[in-house]
C-alpha positions in Angstrom: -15.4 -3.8 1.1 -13.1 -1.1 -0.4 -10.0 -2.4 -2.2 -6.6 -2.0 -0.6 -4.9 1.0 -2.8 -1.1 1.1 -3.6 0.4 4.0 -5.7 4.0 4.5 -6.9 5.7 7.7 -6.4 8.7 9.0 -7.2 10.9 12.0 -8.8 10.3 12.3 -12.7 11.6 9.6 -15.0 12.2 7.4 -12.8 10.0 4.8 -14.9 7.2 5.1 -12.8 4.2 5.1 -16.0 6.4 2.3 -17.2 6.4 0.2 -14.2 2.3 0.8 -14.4 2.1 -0.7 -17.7 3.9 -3.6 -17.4 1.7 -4.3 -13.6 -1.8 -3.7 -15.3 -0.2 -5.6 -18.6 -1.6 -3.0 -20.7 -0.2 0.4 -22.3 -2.2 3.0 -20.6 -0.1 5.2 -19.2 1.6 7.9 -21.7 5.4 6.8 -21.8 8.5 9.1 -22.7 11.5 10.6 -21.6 10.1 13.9 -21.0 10.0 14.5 -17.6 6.6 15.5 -16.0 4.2 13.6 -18.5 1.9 12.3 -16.0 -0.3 14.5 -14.6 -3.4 12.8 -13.3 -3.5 9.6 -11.0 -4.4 6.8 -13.4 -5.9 4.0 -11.8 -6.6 0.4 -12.7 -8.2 -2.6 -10.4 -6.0 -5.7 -10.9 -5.5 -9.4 -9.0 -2.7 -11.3 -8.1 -2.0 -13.9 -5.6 -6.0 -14.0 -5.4 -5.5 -10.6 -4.0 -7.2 -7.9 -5.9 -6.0 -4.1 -5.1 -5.9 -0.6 -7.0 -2.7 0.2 -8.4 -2.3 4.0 -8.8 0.3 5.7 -11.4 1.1 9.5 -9.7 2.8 12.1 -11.5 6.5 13.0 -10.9 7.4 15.3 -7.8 9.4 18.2 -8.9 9.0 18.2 -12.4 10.7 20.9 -14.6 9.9 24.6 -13.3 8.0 25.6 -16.1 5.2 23.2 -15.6 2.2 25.6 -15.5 0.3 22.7 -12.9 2.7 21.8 -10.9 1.2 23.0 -8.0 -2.3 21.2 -8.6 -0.3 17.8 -9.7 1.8 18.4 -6.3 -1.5 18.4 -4.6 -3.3 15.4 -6.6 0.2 13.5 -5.7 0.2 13.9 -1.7 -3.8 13.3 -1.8 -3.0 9.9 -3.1 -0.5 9.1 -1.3 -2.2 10.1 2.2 -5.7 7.8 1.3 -3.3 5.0 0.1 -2.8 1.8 1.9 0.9 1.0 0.5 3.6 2.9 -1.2 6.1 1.8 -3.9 8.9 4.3 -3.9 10.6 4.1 -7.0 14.3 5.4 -7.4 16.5 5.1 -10.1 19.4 2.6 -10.1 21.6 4.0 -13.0 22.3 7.7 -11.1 22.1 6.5 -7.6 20.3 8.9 -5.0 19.7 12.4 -5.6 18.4 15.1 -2.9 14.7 14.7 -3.9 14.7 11.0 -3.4 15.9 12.6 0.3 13.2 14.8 0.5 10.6 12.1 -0.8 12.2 9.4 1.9 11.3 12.2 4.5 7.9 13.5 3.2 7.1 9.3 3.3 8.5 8.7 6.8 6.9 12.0 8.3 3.0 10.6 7.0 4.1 7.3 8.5 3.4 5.0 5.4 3.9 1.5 4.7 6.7 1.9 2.2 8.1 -0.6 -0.3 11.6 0.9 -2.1 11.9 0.0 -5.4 15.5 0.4 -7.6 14.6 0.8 -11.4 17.2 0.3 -14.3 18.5 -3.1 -12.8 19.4 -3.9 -15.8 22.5 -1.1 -16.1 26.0 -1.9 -16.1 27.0 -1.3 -12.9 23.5 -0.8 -10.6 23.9 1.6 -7.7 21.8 -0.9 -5.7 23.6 -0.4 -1.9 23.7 3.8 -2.3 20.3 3.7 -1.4 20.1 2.2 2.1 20.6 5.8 3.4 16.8 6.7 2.7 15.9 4.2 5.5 13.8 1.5 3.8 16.8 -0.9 4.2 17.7 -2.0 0.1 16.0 -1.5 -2.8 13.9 -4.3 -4.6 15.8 -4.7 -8.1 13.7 -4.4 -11.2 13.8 -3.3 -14.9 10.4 -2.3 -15.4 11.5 -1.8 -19.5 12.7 -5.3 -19.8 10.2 -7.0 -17.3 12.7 -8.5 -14.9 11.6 -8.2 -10.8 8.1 -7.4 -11.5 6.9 -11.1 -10.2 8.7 -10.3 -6.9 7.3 -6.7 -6.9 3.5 -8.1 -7.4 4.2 -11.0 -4.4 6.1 -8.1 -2.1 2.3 -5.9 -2.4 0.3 -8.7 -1.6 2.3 -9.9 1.3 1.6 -6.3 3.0 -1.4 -5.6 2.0 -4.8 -6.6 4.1 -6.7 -9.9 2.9 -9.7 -9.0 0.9 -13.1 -10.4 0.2 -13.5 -11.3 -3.9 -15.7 -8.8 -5.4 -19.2 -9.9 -7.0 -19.1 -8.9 -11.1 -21.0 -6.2 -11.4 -22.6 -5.5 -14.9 -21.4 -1.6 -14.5 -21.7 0.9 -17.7 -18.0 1.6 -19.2 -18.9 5.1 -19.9 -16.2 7.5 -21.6 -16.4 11.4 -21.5 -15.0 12.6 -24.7 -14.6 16.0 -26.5 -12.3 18.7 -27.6 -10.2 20.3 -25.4 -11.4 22.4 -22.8 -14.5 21.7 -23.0 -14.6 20.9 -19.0 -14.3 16.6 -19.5 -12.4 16.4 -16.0 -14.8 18.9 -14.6 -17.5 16.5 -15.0 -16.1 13.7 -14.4 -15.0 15.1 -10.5 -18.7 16.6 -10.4 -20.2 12.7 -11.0 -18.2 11.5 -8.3 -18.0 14.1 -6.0 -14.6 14.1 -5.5 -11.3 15.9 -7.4 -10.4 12.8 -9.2 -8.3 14.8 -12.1 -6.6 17.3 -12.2 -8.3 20.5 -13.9 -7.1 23.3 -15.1 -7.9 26.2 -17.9 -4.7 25.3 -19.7 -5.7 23.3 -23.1 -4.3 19.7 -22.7 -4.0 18.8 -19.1 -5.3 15.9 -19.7 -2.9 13.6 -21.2 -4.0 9.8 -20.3 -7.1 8.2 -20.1 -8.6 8.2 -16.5 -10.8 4.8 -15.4 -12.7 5.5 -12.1 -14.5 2.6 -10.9 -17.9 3.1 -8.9 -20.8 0.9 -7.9 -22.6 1.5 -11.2 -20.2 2.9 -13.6 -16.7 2.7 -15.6 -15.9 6.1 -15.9 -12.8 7.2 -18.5 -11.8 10.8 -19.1 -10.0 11.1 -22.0 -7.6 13.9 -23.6 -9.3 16.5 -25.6 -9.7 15.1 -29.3 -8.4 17.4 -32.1 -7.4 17.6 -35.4 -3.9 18.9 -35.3 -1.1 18.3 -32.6 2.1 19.8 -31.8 4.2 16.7 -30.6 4.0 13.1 -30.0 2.7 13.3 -26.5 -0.5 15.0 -27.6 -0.9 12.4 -30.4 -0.1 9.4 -28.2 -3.3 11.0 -26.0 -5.4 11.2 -28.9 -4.9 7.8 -29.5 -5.9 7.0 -26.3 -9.1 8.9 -26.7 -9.7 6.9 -29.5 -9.3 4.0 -28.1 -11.3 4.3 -24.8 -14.4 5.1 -27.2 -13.7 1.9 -28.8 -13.8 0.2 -24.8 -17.4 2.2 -24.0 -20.5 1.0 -24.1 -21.7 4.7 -24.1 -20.2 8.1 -24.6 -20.4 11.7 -23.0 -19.9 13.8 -25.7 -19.2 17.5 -23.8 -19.5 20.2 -25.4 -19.1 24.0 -24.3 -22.1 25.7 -24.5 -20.8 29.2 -24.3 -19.2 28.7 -28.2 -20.7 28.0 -31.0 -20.4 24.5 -32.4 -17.3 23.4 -34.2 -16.3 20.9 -36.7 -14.7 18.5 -34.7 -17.6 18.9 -32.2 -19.4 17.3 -34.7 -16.9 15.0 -35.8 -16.2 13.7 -32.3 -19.8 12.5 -32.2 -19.2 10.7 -35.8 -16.2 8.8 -34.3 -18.8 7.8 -31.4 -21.2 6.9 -34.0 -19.0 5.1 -36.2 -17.7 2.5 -33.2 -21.4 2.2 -32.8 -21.6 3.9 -29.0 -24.2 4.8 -27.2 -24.2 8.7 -26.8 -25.7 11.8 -24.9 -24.6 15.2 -25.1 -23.5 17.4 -22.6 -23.8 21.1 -22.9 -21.3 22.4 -20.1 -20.7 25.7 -18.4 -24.4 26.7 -18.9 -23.9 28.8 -15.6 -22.0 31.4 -18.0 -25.4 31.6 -19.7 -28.6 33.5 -19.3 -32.0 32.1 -19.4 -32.6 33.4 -23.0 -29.6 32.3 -24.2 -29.5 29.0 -22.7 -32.7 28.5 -24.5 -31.0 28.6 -28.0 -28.2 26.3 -27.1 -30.1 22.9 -28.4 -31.7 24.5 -31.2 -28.9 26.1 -32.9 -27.0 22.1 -32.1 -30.0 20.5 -33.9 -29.9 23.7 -37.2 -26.4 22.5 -37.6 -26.3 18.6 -37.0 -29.5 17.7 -37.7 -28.8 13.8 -38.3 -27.8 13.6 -34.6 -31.9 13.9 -33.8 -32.2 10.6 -31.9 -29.1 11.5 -29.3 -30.8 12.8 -26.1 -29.0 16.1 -25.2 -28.9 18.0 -21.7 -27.7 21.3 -20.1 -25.3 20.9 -18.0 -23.1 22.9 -15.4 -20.0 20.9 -14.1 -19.2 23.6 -11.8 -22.1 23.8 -10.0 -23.4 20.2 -10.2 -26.6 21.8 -12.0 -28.3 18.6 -14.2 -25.3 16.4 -13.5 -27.7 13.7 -12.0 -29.7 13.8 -14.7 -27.4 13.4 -17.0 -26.1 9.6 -15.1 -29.6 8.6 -15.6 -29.0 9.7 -19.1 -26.0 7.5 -19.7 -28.1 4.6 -17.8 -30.8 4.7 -19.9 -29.1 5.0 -23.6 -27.2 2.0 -22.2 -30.4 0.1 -22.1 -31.7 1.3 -25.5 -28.1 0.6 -27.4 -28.4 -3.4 -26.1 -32.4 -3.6 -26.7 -33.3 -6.1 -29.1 -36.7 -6.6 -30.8 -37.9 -9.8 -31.7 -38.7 -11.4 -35.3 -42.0 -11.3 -35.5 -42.3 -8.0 -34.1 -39.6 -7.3 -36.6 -41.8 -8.9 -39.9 -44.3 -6.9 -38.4 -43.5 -3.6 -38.5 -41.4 -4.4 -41.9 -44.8 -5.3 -43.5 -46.7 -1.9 -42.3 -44.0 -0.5 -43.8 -44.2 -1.8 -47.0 -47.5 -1.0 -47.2 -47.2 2.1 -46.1 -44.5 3.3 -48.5 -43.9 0.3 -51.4 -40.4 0.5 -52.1 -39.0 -0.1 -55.5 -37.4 -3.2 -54.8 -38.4 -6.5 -52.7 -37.9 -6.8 -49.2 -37.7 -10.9 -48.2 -36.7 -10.8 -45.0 -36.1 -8.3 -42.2 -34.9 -9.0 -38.2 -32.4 -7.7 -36.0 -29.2 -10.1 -35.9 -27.4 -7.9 -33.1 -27.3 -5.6 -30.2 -24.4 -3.1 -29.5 -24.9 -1.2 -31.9 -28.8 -2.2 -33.2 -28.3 -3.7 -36.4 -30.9 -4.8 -38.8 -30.2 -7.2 -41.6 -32.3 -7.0 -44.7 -32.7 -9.4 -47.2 -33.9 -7.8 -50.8 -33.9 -7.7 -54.3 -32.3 -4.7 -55.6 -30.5 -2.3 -53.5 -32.0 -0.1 -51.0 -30.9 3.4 -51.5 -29.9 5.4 -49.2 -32.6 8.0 -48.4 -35.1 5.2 -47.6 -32.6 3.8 -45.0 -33.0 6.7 -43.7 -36.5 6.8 -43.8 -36.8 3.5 -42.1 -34.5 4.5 -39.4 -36.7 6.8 -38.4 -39.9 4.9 -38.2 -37.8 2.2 -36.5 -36.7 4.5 -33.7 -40.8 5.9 -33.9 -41.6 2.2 -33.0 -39.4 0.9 -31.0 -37.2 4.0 -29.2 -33.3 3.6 -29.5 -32.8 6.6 -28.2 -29.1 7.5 -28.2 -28.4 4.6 -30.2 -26.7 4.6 -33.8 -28.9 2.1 -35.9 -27.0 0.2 -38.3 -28.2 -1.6 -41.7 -27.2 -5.2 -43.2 -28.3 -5.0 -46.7 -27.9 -8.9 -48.2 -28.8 -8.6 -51.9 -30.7 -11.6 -53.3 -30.6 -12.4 -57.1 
């Protein structure tokens, strides 16, 4: 049964990203006082009153007139609100009514939505509660989304109008995050998986500012702001952050890359923050569709000439404008999820660790070898003397030979013995 969705709307900075926080308890939303920060429709699935619904942060309407996207986030905004089952309209107490809370009011009443008016910045001297009543959805509800006053009252006013739902099953879905520079075509893809113009895209670097969760039967999808090395304000830094963090919530990563440029450095270092969390990972070359044959052929070769270590990570062609390989590429992501939480057992491990040995002595005693953990594959190894680090690598590879891992960053316990 699909959730009941509710989505807050309002004129910018009117504390509507702030309001979203403090509901889903959790700082996702980019918060400032520059006005048209949000630009995508961040979602989040949360329960309350043993009702569970989708709260939904929009962007501002009629943000400053030099916003490049307005005109896309304008769209994305009256999308949302038309497939949403409840509205909180969210007006500002401190400067009482303005004309677009009037055209808002009559954009709401005209699509004939259930409407809940909501007055932020109770907490103000003097609140301009009664100014409202002209917009025709009788008084405001008083909050202060800052200082968490109202929100209880809020929460029990949603779930009084909303429908009664059935309580969904746990489904073990993949928390999947699509990462990479900007401009790379992350939002691209992650409306080409689901079929459907989730976030907003656009061939201005940064339109992405906060992290994206979509929610399907088999995945956790989160697009995340490009990742770079240099940023010009605090908003773009906040995003970053953001980035870095949904990697750290992923079980496995799509790492997109554009395959019409040649590879970067922090191409390559976006896969070594992946690696480093211990992620899953597949790599996406995009916008192979501004390719030819011959020169798509090159694409994974000249990847592998300049990053060789990243030989177990599967890698695919991929065209999110088109939809060519995108399938693949979820079956991908399905199966590196399996390899990253595989575990072998001792004896198979004491096994192979004894080939080994025999194989190639090493100069220094192995006593004991087993896996202690899944996600990411680590391997503990008891010895005398320290391993170096070239036949780590060594055994790595004959481990993944063996046993597969494919996509998975293998990680090494050494516990020296005296």
């Amino acid at each position: 049964m699909k959730l009941p969705e509710v989505v807050i709307v309002g004129r910018v900075n009117t504390g509507k990203s702030t309001l979203f926080n403090r509901i889903i308890k959790k700082p996702l939303a980019i918060v400032a006082d520059r006005p048209g920060l949000t630009r995508d429709s961040i979602r989040k699935e949360i329960e309350w009153n043993d009702r569970r619904f989708i709260i939904i942060d929009s962007g501002g309407l009629y943000p400053p007139e030099e916003d490049e996207i307005w005109e896309k986030v304008r769209e994305k905004i009256e999308e949302t609100v038309k497939e949403a089952d409840l509205v909180v309209f969210l007006v500002d107490l401190k400067t009482g009514p303005v004309p677009q809370d009037r055209d808002i009011a009559e954009w709401l009443r005209k699509l004939n939505k259930k409407v809940i008016l909501v007055g932020n910045k109770g907490d103000v001297k003097t609140p301009l509660i009664y100014d409202f009543y002209e917009l025709g959805f009788g008084d405001p509800l008083v909050i202060s989304a800052e200082h968490n006053t109202g929100i209880t009252e809020l929460l029990d006013r949603i779930t009084e109008n909303l429908p009664q739902t059935r309580k969904r099953k746990n489904k073990d879905r993949i928390r999947c995050a699509i990462i990479g520079k900007p401009n790379v075509g992350k939002s691209s893809l992650l409306n080409a998986i689901l079929g459907k113009d989730y976030a907003v895209v656009s061939d201005i670097p940064g339109t992405t500012r906060d992290s994206l969760d979509i929610v399907t039967d088999r995945f956790i999808f989160i697009d995340t702001a490009g990742i770079k090395k240099k940023f010009k304000d605090e908003i773009e830094y906040f995003a970053h952050l953001r980035s870095k963090r949904s990697i750290s919530y992923s079980e496995v990563c799509i790492v997109v890359i554009d395959a019409s440029s040649p590879i970067t450095h922090i191409d390559k270092r976006i896969i070594q923050l992946a690696e480093e969390e211990g992620k899953g990972i597949v790599i996406a070359f995009n916008k192979i569709d501004l390719l030819s044959k011959e020169e798509r052929k090159s694409v994974i070769y000249l990847f592998e000439r300049e990053m060789p270590t990243a030989y177990y990570i599967p890698k695919v062609l991929i065209s999110a404008k088109t939809g060519e390989r995108v399938p693949f590429l979820k079956e991908l992501v399905f199966k590196v999820r399996q390899e990253v939480k595989k575990r072998i057992g001792d004896k198979m491990a004491e096994d192979f660790i004894m080939r080994e040995v025999a194989r190639v002595n090493p100069p220094f005693e192995i006593i004991r070898f087993f896996q202690s953990r899944a996600e990411p594959p680590t391997f503990v190894m008891i010895t005398k003397g320290k391993p170096r680090q070239d036949y780590l690598k060594y055994l790595e590879k004959r481990i993944r030979e063996e046993f597969g891992f494919m996509g998975a960053p293998i990680k090494f316990d050494i516990k020296l013995r005296k």
